[in-house]
C-alpha positions as CSV (number, residue, x, y, z in Angstrom):
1,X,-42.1,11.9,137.4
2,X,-39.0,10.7,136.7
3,X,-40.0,6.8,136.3
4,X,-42.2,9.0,133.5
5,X,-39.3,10.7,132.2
6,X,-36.9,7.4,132.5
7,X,-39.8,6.1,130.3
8,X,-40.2,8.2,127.7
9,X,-36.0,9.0,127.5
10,X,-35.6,4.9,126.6
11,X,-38.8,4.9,123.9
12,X,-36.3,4.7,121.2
13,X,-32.5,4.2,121.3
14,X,-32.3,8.3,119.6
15,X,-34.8,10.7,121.2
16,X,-35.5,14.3,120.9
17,X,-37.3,16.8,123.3
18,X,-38.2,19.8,121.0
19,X,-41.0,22.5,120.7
20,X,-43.2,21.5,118.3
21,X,-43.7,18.5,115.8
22,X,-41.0,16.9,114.0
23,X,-43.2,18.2,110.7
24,X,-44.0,21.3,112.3
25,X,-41.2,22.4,114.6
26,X,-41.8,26.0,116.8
27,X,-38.2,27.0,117.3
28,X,-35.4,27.8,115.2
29,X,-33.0,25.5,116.9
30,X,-35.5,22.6,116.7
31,X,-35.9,23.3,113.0
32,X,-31.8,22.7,113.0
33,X,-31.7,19.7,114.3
34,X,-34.2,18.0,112.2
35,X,-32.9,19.3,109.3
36,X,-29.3,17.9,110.2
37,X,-31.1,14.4,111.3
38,X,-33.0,14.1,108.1
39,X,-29.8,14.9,106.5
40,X,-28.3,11.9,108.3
41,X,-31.1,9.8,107.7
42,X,-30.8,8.9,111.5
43,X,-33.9,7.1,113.1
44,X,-35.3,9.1,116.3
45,X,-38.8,9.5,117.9
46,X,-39.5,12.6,119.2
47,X,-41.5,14.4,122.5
48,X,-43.4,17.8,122.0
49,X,-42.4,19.7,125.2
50,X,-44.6,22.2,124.9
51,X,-47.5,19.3,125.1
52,X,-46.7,18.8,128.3
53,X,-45.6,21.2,131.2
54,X,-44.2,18.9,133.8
55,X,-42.3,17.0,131.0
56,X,-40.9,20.3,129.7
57,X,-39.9,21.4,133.6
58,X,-39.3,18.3,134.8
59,X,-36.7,17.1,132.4
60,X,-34.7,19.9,133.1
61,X,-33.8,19.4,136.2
62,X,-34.1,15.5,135.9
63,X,-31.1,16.2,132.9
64,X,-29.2,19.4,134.7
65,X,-29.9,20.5,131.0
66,X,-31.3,24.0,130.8
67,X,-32.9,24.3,127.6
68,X,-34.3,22.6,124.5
69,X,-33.7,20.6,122.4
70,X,-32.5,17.8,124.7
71,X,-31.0,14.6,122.8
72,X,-30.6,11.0,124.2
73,X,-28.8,8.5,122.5
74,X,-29.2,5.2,124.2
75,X,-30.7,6.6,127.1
76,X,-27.7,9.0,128.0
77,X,-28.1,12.6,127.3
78,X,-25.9,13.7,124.6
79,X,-26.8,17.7,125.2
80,X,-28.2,20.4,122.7
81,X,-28.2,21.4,119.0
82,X,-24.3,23.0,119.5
83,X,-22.9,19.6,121.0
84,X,-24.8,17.3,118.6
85,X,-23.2,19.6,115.8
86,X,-20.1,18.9,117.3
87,X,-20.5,14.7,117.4
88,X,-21.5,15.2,114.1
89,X,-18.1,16.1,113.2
90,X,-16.5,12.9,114.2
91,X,-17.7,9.9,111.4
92,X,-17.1,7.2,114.1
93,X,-20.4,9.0,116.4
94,X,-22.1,9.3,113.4
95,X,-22.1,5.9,112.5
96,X,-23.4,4.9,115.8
97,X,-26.8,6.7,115.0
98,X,-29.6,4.8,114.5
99,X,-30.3,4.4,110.2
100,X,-34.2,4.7,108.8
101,X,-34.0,1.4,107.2
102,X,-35.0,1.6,103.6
């Protein structure tokens, strides 16, 4: 499982591990984040948890994270919706993200 989770963590350099679709997102603190990413214009794939058990239970103890949404940027977590608002507050982080080319 966690080759699996390894896997799907490095599938693009900003990843997001939410309840729902990134058009149809099933929790209020998913629907923040992708609001504040499209605001960004940042460049993520994301990972339905709630398509997949053992992802969803797995990942939490693979991250010591607790709950969702779980970001990775580079393959590191970064943490939840409240520290990603908090990154976002520093210009040099956001810079870092990964731009939707136009």
């Amino acid at each position: 499982m966690d080759k699996r989770l390894a896997s799907l963590i490095n599938q693009s350099r900003l990843m997001i591990f939410i309840k729902g679709e990134p058009d149809a997102p099933k929790c209020g603190f998913t629907r923040q984040l992708l609001e504040l990413l499209k605001d960004l214009k940042a460049d993520f794939s994301s990972f339905d948890i709630l398509s997949d058990e053992q992802v969803r239970q797995g990942l939490k103890e693979y991250s010591k994270w607790p709950t969702y949404p779980q970001i990775y940027l580079d393959g590191e977590l970064l943490g939840g919706l409240d520290v990603f608002r908090e990154e976002i507050s520093d210009k040099s982080f956001v810079e870092k993200l990964p731009k939707i080319s136009s």
